[in-house]
KOLMAR-607815 format. One line per field, with one value per residue (C-alpha): residue number from 1; residue in one letter; chain; x, z, y. Coordinates in Angstrom, 3 decimals. Example, Ala and Ser with C-alpha at 12.3 -4.5 7.8 and 13.67 -1.06 7.14 Angstrom:
REM residues 2
pos: c(1 / 2) .
code: c(A / S) .
unit: c(A / A) .
u: c(12.300 / 13.670) .
w: c(7.800 / 7.140) .
v: c(-4.500 / -1.060) .
***
This chain:
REM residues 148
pos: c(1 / 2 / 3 / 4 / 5 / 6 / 7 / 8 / 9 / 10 / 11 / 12 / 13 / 14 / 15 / 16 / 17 / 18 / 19 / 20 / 21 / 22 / 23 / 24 / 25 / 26 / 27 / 28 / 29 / 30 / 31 / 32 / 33 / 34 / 35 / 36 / 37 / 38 / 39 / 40 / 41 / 42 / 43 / 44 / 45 / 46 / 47 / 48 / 49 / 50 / 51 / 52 / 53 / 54 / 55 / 56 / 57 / 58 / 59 / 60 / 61 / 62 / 63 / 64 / 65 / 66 / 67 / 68 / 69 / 70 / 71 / 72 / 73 / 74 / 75 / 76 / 77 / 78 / 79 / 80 / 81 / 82 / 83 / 84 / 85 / 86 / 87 / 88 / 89 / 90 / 91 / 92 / 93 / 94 / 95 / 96 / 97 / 98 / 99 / 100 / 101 / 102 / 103 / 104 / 105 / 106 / 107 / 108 / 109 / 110 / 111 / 112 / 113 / 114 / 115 / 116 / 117 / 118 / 119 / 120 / 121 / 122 / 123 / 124 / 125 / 126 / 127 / 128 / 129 / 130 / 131 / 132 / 133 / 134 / 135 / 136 / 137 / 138 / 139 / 140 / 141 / 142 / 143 / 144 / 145 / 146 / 147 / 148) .
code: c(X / X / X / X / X / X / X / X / X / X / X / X / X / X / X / X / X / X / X / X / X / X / X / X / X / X / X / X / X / X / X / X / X / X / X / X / X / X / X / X / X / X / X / X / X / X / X / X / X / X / X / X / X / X / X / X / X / X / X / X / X / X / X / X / X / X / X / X / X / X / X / X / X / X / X / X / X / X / X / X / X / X / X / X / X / X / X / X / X / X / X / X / X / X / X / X / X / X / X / X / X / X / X / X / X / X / X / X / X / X / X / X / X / X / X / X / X / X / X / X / X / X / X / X / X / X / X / X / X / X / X / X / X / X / X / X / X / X / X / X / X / X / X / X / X / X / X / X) .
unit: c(A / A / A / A / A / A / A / A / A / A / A / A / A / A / A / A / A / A / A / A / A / A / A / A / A / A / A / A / A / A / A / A / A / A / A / A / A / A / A / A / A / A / A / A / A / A / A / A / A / A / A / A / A / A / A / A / A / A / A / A / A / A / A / A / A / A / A / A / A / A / A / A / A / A / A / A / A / A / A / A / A / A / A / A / A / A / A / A / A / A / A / A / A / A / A / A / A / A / A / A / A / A / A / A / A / A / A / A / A / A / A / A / A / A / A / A / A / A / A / A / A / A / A / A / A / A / A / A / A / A / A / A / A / A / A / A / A / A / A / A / A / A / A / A / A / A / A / A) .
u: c(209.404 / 207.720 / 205.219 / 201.997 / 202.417 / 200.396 / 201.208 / 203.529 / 203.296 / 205.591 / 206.798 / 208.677 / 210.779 / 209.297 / 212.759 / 213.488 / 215.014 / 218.956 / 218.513 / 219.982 / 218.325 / 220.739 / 219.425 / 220.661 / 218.484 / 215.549 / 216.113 / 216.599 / 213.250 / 211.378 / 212.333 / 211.552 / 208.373 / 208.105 / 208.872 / 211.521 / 213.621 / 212.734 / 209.116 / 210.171 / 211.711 / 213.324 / 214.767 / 215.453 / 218.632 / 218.627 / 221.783 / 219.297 / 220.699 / 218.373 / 218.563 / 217.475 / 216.030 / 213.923 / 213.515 / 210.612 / 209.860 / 209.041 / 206.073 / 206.424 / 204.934 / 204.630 / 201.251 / 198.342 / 196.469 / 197.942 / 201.298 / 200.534 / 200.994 / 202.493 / 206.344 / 207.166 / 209.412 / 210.201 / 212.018 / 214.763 / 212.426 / 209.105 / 208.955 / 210.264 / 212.710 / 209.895 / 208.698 / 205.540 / 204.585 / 206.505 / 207.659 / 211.489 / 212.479 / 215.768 / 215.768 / 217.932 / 215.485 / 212.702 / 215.372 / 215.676 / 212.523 / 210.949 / 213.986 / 212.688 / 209.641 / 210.133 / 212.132 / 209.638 / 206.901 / 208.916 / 209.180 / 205.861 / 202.289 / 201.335 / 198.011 / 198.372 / 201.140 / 199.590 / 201.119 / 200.931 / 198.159 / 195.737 / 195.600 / 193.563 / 189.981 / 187.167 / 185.189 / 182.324 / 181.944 / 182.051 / 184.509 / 187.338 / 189.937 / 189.656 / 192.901 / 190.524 / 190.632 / 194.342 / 195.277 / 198.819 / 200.050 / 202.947 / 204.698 / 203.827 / 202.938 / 200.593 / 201.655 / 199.192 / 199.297 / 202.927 / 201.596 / 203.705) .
w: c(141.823 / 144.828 / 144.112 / 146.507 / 148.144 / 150.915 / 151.076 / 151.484 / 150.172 / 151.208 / 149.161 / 149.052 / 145.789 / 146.049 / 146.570 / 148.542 / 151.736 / 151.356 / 147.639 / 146.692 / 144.761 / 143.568 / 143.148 / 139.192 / 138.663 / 140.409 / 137.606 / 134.798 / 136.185 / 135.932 / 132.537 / 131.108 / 132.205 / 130.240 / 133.313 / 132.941 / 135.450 / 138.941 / 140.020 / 143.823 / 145.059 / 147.576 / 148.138 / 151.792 / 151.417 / 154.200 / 155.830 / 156.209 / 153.316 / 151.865 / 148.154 / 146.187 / 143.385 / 141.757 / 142.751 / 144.698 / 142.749 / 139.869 / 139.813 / 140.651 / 139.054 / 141.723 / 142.406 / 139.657 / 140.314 / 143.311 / 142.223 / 141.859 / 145.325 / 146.781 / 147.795 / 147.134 / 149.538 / 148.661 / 150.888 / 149.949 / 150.815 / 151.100 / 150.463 / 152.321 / 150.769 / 148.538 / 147.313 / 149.579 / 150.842 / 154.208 / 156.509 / 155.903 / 156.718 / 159.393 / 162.377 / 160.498 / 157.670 / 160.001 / 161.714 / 157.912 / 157.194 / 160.339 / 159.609 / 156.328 / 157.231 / 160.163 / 157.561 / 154.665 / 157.604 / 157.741 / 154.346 / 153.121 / 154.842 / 155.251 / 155.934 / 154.938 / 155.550 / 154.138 / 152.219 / 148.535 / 149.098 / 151.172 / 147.866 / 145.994 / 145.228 / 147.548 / 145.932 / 148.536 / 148.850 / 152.691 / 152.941 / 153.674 / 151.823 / 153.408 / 152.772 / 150.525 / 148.310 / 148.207 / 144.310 / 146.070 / 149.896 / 149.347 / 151.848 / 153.786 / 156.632 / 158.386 / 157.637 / 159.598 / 162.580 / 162.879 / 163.284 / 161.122) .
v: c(176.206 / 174.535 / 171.898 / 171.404 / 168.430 / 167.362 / 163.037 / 160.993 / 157.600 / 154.517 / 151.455 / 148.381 / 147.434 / 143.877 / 142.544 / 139.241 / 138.789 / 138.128 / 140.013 / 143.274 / 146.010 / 148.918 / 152.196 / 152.147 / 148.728 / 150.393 / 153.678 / 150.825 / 148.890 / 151.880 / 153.231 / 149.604 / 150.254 / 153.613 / 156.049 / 158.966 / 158.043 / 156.282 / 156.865 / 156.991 / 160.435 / 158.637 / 154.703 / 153.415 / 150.855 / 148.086 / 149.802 / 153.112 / 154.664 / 157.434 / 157.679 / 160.536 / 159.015 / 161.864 / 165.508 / 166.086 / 169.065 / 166.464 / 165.038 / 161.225 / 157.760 / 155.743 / 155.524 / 155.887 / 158.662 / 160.272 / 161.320 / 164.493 / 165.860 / 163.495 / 161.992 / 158.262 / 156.711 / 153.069 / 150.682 / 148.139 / 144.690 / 143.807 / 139.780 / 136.774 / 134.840 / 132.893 / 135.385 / 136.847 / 139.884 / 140.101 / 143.697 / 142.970 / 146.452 / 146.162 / 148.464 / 150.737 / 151.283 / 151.781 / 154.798 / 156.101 / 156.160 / 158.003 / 160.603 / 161.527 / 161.766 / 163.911 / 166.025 / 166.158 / 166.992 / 170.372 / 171.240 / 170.253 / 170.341 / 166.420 / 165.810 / 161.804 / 159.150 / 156.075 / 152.604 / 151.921 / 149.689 / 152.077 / 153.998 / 151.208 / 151.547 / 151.260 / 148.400 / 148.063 / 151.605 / 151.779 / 154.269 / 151.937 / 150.079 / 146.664 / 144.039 / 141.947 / 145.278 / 145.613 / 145.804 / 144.426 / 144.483 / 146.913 / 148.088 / 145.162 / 146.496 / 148.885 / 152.566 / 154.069 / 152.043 / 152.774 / 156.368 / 158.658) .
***
């Protein structure tokens, strides 16, 4: 069965530059935190791998309160080697990641490509989510200016 799924939703795995984050530590870090399996459908390595982490007929848990029709894709990066938020993704991610996209666009009706943090909470009400309203940066960098 087909779910209806209408966004797609990109993330980083918070993981330092020079750091490696294997797709079985990503499942593990995600059933610590109570999740059946990896929250992400899909994980970008830094060589442009594309990981199926969760079918996307599943709904995911990857970001509260808009998982249900959605697709998470989460990158392999996202901080600078002390630690802050930083667009590490290499040229071959980037190639991976408008790929899947491009695919998913076929299979599913996307109305919305947007980053992990454009998904937090309006505080002031003006219609739009400001950085200073970011519950945290990821992806790291501008989804929608990148114009998926």
């Amino acid at each position: 069965m087909k779910r209806h799924v209408d966004t797609i939703i990109i993330h980083c795995s918070a993981t330092p530059e020079g750091k490696r984050l294997e797709p079985a530590a990503l499942v593990k870090m995600h059933r610590k935190r109570g999740f059946n399996g990896c929250g992400y459908h899909f994980y970008i390595r830094r060589t442009g791998e594309i990981c199926d982490m969760r079918p996307v007929e599943r709904i995911g848990a990857h970001c509260k309160g808009h998982n249900e029709g959605s697709i998470g894709i989460c990158y392999e990066g996202g901080l600078d080697i002390k630690g802050n938020p930083k667009d590490t993704r290499t040229a071959e991610q980037k190639k991976a990641l408008k790929y899947l996209i491009m695919t998913l666009k076929k299979e599913f009706p996307i109305k919305e490509i947007a980053g992990h943090r454009d998904f937090s909470p309006d505080l002031n009400g003006n219609g739009t989510v400001e950085p200073e309203e970011w519950i945290k940066e990821c992806p790291c960098f501008d989804v929608k200016a990148e114009g998926y």
